[in-house]
BAGU-173615 format. One record per residue (C-alpha): residue in one letter; x, y, z. Coordinates in steps of 0.05 Angstrom, whole numbers, plus 32768, in hexadecimal, padded with zeros to 4 digits. Example, Ala and Ser with C-alpha at 12.3 -4.5 7.8 and 13.67 -1.06 7.14 Angstrom:
2
A80F67FA6809C/S81117FEB808F/
# end
This chain:
393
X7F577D787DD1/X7F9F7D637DE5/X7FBB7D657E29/X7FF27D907E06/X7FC07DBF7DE1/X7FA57DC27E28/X7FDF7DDA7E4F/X7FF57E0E7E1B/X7FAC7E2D7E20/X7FB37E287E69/X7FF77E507E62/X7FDC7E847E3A/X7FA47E917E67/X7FD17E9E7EA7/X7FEE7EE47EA1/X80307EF77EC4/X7FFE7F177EFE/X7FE87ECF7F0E/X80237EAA7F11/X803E7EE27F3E/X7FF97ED77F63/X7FF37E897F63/X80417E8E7F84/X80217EC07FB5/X7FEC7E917FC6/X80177E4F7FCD/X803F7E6B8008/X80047E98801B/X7FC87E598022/X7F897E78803F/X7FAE7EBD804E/X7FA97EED8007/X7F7C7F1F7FFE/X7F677F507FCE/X7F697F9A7FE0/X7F657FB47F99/X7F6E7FB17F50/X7F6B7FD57F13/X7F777FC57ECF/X7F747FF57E8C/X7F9B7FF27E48/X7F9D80367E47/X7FD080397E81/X800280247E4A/X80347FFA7E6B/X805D7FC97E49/X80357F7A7E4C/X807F7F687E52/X80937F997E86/X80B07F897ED1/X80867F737F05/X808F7FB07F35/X807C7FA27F84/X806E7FDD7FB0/X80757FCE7FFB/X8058800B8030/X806B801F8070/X808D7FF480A9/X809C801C80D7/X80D57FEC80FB/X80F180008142/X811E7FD8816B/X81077FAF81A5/X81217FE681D7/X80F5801781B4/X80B87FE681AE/X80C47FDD81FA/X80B5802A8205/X8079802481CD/X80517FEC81EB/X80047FFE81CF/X80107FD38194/X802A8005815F/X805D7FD9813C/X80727FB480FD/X80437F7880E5/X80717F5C80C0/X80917F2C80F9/X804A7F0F8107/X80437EC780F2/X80137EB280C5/X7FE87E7080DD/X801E7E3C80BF/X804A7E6380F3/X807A7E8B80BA/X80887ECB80C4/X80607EFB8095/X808F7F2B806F/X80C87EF3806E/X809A7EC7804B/X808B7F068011/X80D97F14800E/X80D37EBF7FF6/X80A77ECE7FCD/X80D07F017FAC/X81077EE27FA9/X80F27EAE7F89/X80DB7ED67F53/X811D7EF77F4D/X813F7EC37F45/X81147E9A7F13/X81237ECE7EDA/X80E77ED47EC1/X80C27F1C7EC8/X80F97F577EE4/X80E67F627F2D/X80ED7FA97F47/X80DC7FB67F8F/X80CB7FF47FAF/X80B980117FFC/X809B804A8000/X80C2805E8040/X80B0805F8091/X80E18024808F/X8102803680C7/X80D680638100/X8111808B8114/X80DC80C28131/X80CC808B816D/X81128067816E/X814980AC8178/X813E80C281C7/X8160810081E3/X819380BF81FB/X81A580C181BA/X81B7810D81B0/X81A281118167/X81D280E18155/X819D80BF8113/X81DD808B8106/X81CC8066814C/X8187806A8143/X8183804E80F9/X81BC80168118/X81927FFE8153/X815E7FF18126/X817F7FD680E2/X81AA7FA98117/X816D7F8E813D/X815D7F3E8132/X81187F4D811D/X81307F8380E5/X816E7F7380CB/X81637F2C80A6/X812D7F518083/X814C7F9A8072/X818D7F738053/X81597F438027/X81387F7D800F/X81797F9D7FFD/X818A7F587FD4/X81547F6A7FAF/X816A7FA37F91/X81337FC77FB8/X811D80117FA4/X811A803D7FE7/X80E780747FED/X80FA80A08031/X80BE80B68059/X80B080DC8092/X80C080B880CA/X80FE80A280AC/X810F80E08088/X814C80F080AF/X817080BB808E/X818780E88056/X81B281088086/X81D680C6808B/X81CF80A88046/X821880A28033/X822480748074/X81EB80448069/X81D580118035/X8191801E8031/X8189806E8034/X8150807D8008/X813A80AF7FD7/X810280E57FE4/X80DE80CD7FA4/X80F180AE7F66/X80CB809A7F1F/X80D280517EF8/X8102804E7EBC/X80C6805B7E8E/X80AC808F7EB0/X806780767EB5/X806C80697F0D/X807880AA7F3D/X808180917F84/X808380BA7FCA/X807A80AF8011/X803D80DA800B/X804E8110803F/X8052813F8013/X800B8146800E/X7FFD814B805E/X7FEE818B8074/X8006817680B6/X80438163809D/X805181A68074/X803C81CE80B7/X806181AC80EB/X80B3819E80EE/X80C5815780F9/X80EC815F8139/X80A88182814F/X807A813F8137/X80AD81108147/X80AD81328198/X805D81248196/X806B80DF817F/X809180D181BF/X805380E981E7/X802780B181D8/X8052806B81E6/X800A804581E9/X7FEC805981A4/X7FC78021818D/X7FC3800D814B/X7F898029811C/X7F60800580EF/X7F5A801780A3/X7F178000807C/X7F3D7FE28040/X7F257FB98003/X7EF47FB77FC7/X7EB17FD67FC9/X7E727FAD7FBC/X7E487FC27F7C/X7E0B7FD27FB2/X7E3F80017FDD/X7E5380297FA0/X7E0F802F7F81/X7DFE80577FC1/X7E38807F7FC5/X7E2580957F81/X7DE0809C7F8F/X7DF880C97FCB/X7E2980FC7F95/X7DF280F77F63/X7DBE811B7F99/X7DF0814A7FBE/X7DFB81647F6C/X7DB781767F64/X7DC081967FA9/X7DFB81B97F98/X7E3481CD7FCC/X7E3681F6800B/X7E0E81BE8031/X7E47819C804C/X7E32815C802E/X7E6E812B8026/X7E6380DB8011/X7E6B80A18049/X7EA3807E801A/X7EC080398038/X7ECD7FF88017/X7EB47FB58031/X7EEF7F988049/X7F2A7F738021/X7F127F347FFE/X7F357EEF8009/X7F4D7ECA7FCD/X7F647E887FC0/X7F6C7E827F78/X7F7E7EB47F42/X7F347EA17F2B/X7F147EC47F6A/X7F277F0A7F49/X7EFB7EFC7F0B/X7EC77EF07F3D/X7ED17F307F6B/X7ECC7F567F32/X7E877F3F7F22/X7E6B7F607F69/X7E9E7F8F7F79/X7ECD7FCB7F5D/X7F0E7FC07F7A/X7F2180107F6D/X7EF980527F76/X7EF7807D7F45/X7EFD80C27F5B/X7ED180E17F1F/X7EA680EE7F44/X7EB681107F81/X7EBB815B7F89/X7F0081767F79/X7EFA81B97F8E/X7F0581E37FC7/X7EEE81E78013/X7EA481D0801A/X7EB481B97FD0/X7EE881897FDB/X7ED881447FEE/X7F1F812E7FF3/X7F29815C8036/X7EEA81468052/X7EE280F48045/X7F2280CD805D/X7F2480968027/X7F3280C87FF3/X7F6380EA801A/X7F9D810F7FF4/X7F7A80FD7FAE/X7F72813C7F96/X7FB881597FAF/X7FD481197F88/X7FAB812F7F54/X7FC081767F4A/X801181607F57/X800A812F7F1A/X7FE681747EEF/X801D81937EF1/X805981617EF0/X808781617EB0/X807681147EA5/X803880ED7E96/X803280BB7EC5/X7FF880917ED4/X800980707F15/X801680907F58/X803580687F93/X803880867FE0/X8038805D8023/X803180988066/X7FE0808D8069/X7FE580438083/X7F9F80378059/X7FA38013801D/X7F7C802C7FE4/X7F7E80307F9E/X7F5880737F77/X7F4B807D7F2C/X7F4B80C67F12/X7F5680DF7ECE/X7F89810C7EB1/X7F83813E7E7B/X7F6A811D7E42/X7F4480E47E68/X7F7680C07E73/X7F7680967EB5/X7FA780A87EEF/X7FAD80737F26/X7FC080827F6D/X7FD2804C7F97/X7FD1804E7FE6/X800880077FF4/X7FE98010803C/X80157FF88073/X80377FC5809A/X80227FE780D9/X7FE27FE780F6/X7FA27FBF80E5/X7F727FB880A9/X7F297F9B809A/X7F287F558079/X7EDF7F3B8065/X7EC97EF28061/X7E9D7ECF8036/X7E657EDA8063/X7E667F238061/X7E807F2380A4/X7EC17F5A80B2/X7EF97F5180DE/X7F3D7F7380FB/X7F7B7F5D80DE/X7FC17F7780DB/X7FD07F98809F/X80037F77806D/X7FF67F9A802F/X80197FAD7FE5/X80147FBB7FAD/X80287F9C7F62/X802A7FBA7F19/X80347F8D7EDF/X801D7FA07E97/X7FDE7FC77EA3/X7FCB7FA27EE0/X7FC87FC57F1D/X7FBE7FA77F66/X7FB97FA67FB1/X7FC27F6C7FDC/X7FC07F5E8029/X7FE37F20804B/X7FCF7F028088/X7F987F0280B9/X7F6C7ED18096/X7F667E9680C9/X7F377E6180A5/X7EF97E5A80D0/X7F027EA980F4/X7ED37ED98102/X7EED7F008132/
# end
């Protein structure tokens, strides 16, 4: 076979995904790993479409405000990476380069908690949302990165915690929708809030005044990742008794992933898929109400069903649903009306920490880094950082 037979096999083996992914890995060596993926025809995008990247939470504060926070509860995106480059400056080259090489469209979206106005306004501040969102869109560590993303052409998504920028919106640059849809209708994305029962209970000035009360919360940690083929045969086994049982037993599945896989290649995900599902199909779980519902009782699944039921009733078919608020990267696989899959997508967080597992089954803490991609019918999670070679801490 010729060397130029070769190449042009080569070529038409590596999908848009992996060239996105093989730039991923060359300025991310030793530090990518997989959270989730799902792929289906049936999803119907476009082969051709734009590669769409969906970033979560960041919850960025100024340095005064970290200085009255000090338990840990901050950004990730300024930690440096082993080669010493910042983490989230090194994605925004990553995107950028991608943007600029014409090939694919790029659209970018954050799924708002940009800015964590609830911990940055004081009473020194006498509501005044303008100073608040200035402090921290001025601040060294934010504002290189809040005016690349607006280069972009970035998509905002306004969440909770940074909700009370649509009082402002026709000051700033950057103010933020509640939700929005893609151009082809196929992509609904929120901050996710709307599905908290907190959140519908309790005013913000209300949350954001408990907020204030705990300056040392320290960051949780969110089981993230695929789930071996052994871990989901049990869950199964587990909903296939409890059905024979039947409800009112208060029987709810242990569900939790075994940790986000490391990859190096765009190979590895061929191989993950032969031991793991890198989604969970929700199928199975009990949709109902009270003792019935699994969703209110088993935190992975959290706000499933509510997503669910929204999507039931919307005006438009669509197939993927984005939110950030939950910090815990997941991606679920239901089915609409006419079996047709529905894909929710958790982008996680750049805030707080995340379960990474190694290749010898050990787990460890790292900071989470996470986001999601959609190109063609190829859906997927990734984390950054936190994957030291040689550590097992």
């Amino acid at each position: 076979m010729s060397s130029n037979r070769a190449a042009r096999r080569q070529r038409k083996r590596t999908t848009p995904k992996d060239d996105f992914l093989g730039r991923l890995l060359s300025f991310f060596p030793d530090q990518v790993s997989l959270v989730g993926r799902y792929t289906n025809t049936s999803l119907g995008f476009a082969d051709d479409g734009p590669l769409r990247v969906f970033l979560p939470d960041f919850h960025w504060m100024s340095v005064t405000c970290l200085g009255r926070y000090t338990g840990g509860y901050q950004f990730n995106g300024n930690k440096r990476l082993h080669d010493g480059a910042p983490t989230f400056a090194t994605l925004l080259k990553v995107l950028e380069q991608v943007a600029h090489d014409g090939g694919a469209p790029l659209e970018v979206f954050q799924l708002g908690d940009r800015y964590d106005l609830w911990r940055e306004l004081t009473t020194d501040d006498h509501g005044n949302v303008m100073e608040a969102y200035r402090r921290i869109r001025q601040d060294p560590g934010v504002s290189g990165l809040a005016d690349r993303l607006d280069t972009l052409g970035t998509k905002y998504i306004r969440g909770n915690h940074d909700h009370w920028l649509g009082t402002i919106q026709s000051q700033i640059p950057d103010p933020g929708l509640p939700e929005l849809e893609t151009n082809d209708r196929k992509i609904y994305l929120t901050h996710g809030h709307r599905y908290d029962n907190i959140e519908r209970l309790l005013p913000d000035d209300v949350q954001a005044f408990g907020v204030g009360l705990a300056p040392k919360v320290k960051p949780a940690k969110h089981d993230i990742g695929p789930f071996t083929n052994d871990n989901l045969e049990k869950i199964n086994a587990f909903l296939t008794l409890r059905d024979k049982i039947g409800p009112h037993h208060s029987l709810y599945p242990s569900v939790r992933p075994d940790g986000a896989l490391p990859i190096t290649t765009a190979g590895d995900l061929t191989a993950i898929e032969r031991t793991h599902q890198a989604y969970l199909d929700l199928t199975r779980f009990w949709h109902g109400d009270e003792d019935r519902n699994d969703f209110e009782h088993v935190n992975y699944l959290t706000f499933g069903d509510k997503i669910l039921q929204f999507e039931q009733s919307h005006k438009n078919d669509h197939v993927l649903h984005v939110i950030g608020h939950t910090h815990h990267a997941r991606l679920l696989v239901d089915r609409l009306p006419g079996d047709k899959p529905f894909v929710i997508m958790d982008t996680g967080g750049w805030i707080e920490d995340c379960t990474i597992r190694q290749g010898d089954g050990q787990a460890f803490r790292a900071p989470s880094a996470q986001f999601g991609t959609q190109q063609g019918n190829d859906i997927r999670l990734y984390q950054l950082g936190g994957t030291l070679p040689g550590d097992s801490n």
